[in-house]
C-alpha positions in Angstrom: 0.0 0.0 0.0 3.2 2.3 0.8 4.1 1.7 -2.9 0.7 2.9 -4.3 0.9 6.0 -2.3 4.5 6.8 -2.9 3.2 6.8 -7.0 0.2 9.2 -6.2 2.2 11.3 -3.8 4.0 14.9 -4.4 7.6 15.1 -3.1 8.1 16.3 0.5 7.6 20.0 0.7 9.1 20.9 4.5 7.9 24.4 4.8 4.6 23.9 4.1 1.7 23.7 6.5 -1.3 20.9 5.7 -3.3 23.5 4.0 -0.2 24.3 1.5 0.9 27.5 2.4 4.1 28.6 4.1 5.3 27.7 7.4 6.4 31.4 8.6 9.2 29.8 11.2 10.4 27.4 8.2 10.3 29.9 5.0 12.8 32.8 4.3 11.8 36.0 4.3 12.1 36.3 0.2 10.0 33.0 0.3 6.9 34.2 2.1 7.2 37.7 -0.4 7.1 35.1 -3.1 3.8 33.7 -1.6 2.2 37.3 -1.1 2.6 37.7 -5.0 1.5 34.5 -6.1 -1.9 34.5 -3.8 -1.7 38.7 -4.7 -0.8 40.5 -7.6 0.6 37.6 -9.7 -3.0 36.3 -9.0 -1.1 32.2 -9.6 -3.6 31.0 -7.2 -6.8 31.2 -9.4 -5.6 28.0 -11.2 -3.1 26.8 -9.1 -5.0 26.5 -5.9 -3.3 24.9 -2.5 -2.5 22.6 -1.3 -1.8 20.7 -4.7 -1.8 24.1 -6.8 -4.1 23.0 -9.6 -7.5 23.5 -10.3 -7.6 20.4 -12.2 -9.0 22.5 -15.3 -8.5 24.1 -18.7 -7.5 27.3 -19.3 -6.6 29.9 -22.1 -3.8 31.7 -22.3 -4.4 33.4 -25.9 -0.7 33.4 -25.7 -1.0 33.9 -29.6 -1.7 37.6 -29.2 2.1 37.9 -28.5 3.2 35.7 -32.0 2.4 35.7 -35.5 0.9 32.0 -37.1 3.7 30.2 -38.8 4.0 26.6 -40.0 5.6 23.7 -38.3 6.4 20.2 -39.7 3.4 21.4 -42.1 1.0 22.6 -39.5 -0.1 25.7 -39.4 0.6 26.7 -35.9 -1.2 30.0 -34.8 -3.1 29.1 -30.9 -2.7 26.9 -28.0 -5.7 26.9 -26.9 -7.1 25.5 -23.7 -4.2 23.9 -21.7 -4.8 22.0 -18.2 -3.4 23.8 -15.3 -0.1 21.8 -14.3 0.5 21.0 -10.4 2.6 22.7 -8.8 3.7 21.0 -6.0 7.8 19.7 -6.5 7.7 21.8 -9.4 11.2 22.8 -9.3 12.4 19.1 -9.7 10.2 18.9 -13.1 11.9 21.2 -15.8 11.2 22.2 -19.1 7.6 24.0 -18.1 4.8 24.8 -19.5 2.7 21.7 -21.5 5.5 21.6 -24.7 8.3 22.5 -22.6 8.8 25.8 -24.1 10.2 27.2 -21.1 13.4 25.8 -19.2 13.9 27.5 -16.5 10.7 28.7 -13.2 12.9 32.2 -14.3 11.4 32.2 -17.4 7.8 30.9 -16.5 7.9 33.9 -14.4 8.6 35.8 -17.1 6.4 34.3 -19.3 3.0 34.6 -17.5 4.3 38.4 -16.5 4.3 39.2 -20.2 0.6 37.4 -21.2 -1.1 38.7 -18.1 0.4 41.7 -18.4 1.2 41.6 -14.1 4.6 44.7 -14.3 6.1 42.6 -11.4 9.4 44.1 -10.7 12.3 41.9 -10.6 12.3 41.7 -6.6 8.8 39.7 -7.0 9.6 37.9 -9.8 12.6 36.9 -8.0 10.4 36.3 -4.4 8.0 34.3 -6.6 10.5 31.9 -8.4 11.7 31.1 -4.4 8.2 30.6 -3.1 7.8 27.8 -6.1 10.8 26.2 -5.5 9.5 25.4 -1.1 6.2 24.2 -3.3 
């Protein structure tokens, strides 16, 4: 029964609290700034709720507002459409992101979503954000 578990189980996240969220004697300072974005002005937490960070559901990006359509291997590639919202928990252990792997680094999914939702976090919360994900 340990086996089956140990398959449906995120990795061991030590400074968080049953309910997800920080554990304010076990985080750093620039980690529990990181979680005041994400639940804040980075708004992460509409599809990436605690304590799995997932909502389990498709979303939208309309990341094609920020590319022009061009043709891969014959395919006219132009919108992603509706992707599933990707748990978050150990993400830091589970590079390239996004559902193609697009982006390599948690720097540049930062980046990424700052660009398409159009967030102007400044490069201390950006920063504070990629350190809260890596304690998820």
């Amino acid at each position: 029964m340990a086996e089956f578990q140990a398959l449906l189980d995120f990795p061991p996240a030590p400074k968080l609290n049953i309910y997800g969220k920080l554990d304010p004697r076990k985080a750093t300072a620039e980690e529990l700034r990181g979680q005041e974005v994400f639940f804040g002005k980075a708004q992460c937490a509409v599809c990436h709720v605690p304590p799995y960070y997932t909502d389990n559901l498709m979303h939208n990006l309309k990341a094609e507002r920020f590319f022009s359509p061009k043709m891969i291997n014959g395919r006219m590639a132009s919108a992603d459409g509706p992707i599933k919202t990707f748990p978050l928990r150990g993400i830091k252990d589970s590079p390239p992101y996004m559902h193609d792997g697009r982006l390599l680094t948690l720097e540049d999914t930062v980046e990424f979503f700052n660009l398409i939702q159009e967030l102007k976090l400044t490069d201390q919360e950006k920063a504070d954000l990629v350190a809260f994900m890596r304690a998820l």
